[in-house]
KETORDO-497506 format. One record per atom (N, C-alpha, C, O, CB): residue in one letter; y, x, z. Coordinates in pm, whole numbers, plus 50000, padded with zeros to 5 digits. Each point is the difference from the previous one (the first is absolute). Glycine has a CB too. Layout:
! residues N
<r 'A'; <Y; X; Z>>
...
! end
This chain:
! residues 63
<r 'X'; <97192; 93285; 40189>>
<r 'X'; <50022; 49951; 49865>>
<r 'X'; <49891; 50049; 49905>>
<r 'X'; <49957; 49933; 49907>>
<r 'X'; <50291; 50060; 50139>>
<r 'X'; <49716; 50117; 49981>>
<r 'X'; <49902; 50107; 49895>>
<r 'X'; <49867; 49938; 50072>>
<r 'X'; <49907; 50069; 49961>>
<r 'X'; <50250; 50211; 49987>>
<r 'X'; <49802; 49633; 50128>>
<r 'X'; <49892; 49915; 49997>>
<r 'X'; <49973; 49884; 49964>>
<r 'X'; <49884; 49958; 49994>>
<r 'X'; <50114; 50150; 50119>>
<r 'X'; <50164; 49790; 49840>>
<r 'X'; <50010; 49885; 49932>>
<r 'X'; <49971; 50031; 49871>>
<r 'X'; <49939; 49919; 49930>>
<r 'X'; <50210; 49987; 50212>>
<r 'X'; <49900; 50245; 49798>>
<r 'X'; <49973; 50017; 49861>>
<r 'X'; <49843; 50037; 49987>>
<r 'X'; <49951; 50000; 49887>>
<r 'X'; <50305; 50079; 50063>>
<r 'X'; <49688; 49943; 50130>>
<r 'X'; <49829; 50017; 49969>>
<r 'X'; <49918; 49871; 49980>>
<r 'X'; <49918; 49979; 49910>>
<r 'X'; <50086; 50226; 50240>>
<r 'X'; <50041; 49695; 49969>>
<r 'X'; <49950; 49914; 49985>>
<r 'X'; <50008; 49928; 49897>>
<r 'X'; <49899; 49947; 49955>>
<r 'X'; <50107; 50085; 50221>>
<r 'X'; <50095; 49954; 49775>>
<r 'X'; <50099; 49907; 49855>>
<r 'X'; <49884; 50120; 49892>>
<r 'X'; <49907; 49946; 49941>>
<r 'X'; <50489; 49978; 50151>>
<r 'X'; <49617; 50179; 49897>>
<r 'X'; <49906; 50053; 49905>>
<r 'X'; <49903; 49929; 49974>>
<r 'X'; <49974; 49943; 49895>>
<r 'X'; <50075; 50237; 50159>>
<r 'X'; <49864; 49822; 50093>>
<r 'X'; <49863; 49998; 50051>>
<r 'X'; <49951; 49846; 49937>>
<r 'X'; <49893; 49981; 49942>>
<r 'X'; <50151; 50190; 50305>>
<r 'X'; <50071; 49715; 49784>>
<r 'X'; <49901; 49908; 49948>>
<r 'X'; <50032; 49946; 49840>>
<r 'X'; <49955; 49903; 49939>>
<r 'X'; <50009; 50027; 50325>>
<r 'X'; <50155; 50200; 49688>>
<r 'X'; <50040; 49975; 49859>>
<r 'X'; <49847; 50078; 49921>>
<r 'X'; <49947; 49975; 49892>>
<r 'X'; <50387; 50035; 50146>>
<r 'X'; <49646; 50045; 50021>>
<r 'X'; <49856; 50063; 49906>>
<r 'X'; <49854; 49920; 50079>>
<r 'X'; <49888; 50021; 49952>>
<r 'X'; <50240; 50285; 49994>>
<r 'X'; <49887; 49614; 50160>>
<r 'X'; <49915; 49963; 50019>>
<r 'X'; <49939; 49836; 49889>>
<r 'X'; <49896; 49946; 49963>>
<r 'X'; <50191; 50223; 50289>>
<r 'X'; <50104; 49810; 49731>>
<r 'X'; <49957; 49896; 49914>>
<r 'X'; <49999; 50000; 49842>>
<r 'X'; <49974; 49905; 49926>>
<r 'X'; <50100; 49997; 50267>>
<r 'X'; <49967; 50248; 49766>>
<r 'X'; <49896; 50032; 49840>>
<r 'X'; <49889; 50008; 50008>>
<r 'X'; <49926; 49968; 49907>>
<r 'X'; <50194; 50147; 50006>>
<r 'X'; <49835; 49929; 50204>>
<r 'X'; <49860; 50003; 50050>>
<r 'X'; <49883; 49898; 49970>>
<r 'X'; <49891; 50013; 49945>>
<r 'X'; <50238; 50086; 50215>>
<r 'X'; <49939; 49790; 49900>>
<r 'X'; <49961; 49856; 50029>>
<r 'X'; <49957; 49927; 49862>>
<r 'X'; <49907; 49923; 49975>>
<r 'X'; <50263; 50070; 50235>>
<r 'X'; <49971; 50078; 49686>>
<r 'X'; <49988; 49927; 49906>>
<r 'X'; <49914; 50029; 49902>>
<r 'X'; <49971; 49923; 49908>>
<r 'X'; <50212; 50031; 50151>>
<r 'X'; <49758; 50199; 49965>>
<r 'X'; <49876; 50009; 49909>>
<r 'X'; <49856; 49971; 50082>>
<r 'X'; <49892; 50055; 49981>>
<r 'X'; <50248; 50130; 49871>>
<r 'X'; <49894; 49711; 50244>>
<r 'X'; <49861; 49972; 50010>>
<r 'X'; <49942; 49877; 49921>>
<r 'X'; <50065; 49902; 49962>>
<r 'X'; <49966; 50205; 50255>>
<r 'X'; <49847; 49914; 49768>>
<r 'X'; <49894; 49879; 49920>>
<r 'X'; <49957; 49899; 50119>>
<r 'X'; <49909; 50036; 50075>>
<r 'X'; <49966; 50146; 49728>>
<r 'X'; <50174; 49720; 50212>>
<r 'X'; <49996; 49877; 50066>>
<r 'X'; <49877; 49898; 49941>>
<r 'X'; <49996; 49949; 49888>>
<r 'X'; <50272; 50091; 50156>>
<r 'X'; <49634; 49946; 50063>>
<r 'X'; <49865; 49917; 49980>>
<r 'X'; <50112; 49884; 49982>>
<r 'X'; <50117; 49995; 50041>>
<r 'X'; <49629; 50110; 50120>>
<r 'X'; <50178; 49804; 49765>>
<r 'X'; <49991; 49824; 49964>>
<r 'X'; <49958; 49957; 50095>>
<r 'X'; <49917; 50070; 50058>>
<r 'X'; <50035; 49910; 49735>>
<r 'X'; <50088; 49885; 50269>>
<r 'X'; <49961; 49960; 50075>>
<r 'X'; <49858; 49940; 49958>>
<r 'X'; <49940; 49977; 50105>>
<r 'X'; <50291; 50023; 49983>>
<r 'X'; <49700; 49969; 49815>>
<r 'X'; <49859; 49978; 50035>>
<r 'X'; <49921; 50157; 50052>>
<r 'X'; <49900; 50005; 50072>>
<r 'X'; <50103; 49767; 49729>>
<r 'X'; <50075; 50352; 50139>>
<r 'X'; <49869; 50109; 50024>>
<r 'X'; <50051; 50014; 50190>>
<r 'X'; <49918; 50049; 50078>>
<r 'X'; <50049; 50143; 49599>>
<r 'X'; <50143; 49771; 50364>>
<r 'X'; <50061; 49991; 50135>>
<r 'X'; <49901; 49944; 50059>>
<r 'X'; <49931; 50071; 50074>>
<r 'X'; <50297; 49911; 49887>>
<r 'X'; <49743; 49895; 50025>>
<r 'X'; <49913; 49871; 50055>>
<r 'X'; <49908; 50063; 50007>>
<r 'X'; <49954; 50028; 50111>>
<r 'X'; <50113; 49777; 49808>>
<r 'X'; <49862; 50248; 49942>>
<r 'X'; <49825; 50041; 50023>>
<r 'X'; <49997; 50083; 50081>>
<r 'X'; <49917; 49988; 50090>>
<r 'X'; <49996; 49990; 49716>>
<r 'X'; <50170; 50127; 50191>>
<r 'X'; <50023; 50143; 50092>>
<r 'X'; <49946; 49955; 50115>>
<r 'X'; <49889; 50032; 50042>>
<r 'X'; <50327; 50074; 49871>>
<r 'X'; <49891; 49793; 50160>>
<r 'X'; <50004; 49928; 50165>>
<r 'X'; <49885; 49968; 50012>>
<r 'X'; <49947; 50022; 50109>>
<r 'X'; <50258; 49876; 49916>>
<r 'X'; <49709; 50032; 49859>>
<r 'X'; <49905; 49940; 50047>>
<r 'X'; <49845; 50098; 50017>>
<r 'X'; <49902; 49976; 50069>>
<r 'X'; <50251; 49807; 49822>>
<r 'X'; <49865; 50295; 50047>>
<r 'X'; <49931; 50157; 50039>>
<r 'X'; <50046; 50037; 50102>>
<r 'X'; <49917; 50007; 50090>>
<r 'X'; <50057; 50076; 49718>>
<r 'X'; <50070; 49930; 50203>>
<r 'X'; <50037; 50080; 50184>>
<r 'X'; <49959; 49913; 50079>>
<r 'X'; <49928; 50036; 50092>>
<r 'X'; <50285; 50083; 49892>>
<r 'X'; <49831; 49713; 49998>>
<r 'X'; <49941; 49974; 50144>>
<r 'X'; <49869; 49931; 49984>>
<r 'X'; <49987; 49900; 50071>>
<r 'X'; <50243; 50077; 50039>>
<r 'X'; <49648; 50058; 49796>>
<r 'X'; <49909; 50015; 50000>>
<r 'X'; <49885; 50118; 50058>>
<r 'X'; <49885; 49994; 50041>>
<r 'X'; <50245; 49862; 49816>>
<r 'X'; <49978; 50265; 50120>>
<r 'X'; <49970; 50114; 50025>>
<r 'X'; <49971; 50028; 50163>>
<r 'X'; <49921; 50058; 50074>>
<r 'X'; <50209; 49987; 49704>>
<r 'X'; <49997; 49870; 50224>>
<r 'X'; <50083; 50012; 50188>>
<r 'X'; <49894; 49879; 50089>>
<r 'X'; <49995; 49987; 50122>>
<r 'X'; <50355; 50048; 49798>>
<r 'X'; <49580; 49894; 49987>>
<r 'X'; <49880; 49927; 50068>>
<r 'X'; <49897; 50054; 49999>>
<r 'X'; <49940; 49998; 50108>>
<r 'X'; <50129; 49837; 49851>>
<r 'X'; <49879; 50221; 49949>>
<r 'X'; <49925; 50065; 49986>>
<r 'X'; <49925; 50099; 50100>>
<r 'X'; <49893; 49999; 50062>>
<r 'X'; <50226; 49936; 49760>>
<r 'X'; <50001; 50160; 50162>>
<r 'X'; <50016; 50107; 50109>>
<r 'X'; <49993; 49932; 50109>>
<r 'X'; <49880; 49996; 50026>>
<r 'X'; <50250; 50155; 49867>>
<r 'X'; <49915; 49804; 50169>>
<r 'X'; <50043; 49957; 50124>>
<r 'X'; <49847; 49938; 50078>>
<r 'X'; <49971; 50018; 50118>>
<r 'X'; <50314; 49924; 49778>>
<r 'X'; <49632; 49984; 50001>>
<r 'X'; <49887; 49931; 50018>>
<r 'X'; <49893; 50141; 50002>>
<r 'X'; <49938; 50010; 50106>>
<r 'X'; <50148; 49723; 49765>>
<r 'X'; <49892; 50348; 50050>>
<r 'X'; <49952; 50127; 50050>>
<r 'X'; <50008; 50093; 50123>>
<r 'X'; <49909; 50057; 50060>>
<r 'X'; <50114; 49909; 49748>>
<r 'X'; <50107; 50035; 50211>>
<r 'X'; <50042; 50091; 50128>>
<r 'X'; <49971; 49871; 50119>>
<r 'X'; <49996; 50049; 50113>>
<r 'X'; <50230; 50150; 49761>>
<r 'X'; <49755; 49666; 50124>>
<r 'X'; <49971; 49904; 50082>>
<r 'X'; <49845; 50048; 50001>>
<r 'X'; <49974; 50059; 50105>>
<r 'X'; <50225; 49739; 49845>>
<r 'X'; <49711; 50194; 49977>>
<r 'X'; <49855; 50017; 49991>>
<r 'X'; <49995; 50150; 50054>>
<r 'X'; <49948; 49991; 50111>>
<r 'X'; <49990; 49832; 49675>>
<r 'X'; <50088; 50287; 50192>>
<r 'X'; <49991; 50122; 50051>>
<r 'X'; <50063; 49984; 50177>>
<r 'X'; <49944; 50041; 50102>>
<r 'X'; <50085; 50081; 49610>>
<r 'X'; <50064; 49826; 50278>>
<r 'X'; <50021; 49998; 50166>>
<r 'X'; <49911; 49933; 50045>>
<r 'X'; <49935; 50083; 50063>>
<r 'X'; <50278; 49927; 49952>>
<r 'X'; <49732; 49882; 50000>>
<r 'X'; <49896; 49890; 49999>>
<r 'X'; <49876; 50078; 50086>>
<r 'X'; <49968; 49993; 50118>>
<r 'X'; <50109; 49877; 49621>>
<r 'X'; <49871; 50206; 50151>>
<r 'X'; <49888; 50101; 49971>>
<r 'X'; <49985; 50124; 50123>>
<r 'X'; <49913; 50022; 50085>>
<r 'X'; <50140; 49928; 49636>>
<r 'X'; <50092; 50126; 50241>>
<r 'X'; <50001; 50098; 50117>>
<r 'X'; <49999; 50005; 50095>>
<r 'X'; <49937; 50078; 50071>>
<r 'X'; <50115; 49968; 49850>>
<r 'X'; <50060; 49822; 50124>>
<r 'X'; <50016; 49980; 50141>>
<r 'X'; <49854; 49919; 50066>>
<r 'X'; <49968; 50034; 50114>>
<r 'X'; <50324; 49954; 49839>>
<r 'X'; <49637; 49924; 49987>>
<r 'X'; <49861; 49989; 50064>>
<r 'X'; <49868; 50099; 49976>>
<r 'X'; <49885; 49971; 50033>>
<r 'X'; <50204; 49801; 49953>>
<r 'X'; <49958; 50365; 49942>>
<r 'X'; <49946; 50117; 50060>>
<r 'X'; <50030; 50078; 50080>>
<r 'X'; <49919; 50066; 50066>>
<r 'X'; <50033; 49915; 49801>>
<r 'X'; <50179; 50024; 50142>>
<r 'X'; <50023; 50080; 50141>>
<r 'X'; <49997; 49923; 50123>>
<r 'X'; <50042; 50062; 50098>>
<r 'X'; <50096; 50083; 49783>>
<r 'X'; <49813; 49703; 50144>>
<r 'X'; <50039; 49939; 50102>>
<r 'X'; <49802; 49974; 50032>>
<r 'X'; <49950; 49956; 50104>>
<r 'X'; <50381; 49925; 49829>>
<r 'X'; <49583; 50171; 49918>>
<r 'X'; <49869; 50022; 50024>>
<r 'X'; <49957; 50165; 50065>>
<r 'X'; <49911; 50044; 50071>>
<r 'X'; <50065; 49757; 49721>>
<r 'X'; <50116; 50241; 50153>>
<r 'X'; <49998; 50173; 50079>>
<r 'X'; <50027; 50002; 50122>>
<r 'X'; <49901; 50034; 50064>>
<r 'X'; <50178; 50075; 49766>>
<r 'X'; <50044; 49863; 50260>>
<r 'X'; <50035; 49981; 50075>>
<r 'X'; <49937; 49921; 50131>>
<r 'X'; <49993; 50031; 50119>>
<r 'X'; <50143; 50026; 49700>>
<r 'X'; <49826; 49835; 50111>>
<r 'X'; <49929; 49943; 50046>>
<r 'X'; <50076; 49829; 50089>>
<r 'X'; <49924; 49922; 50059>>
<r 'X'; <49936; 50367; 49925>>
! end
């Protein structure tokens, strides 16, 4: 029982919690997303060019 009452605490303060948070707008939401998966191309196209790179130096080392 003395673990139903923690939990019942737990998400009674989790949701005063909640309620002082500052919630983005959905346009600064949108721009957000659209930064990341620019970012997430970005990146991804770098670590593509660096693998690219290394692996036909070690396959020039190697031989």
């Amino acid at each position: 029982m003395e673990k139903l009452n923690k939990a019942k605490i737990y998400f009674q303060e989790a949701r005063v919690e909640l309620k002082k948070v500052t919630w983005p707008s959905r346009p600064q939401t949108l721009q957000l997303t659209w930064i990341v998966i620019v970012m997430v191309i970005i990146s991804a196209i770098f670590f593509g060019i660096c693998d690219f790179i290394l692996s036909g130096l070690v396959k020039l080392i190697l031989g």
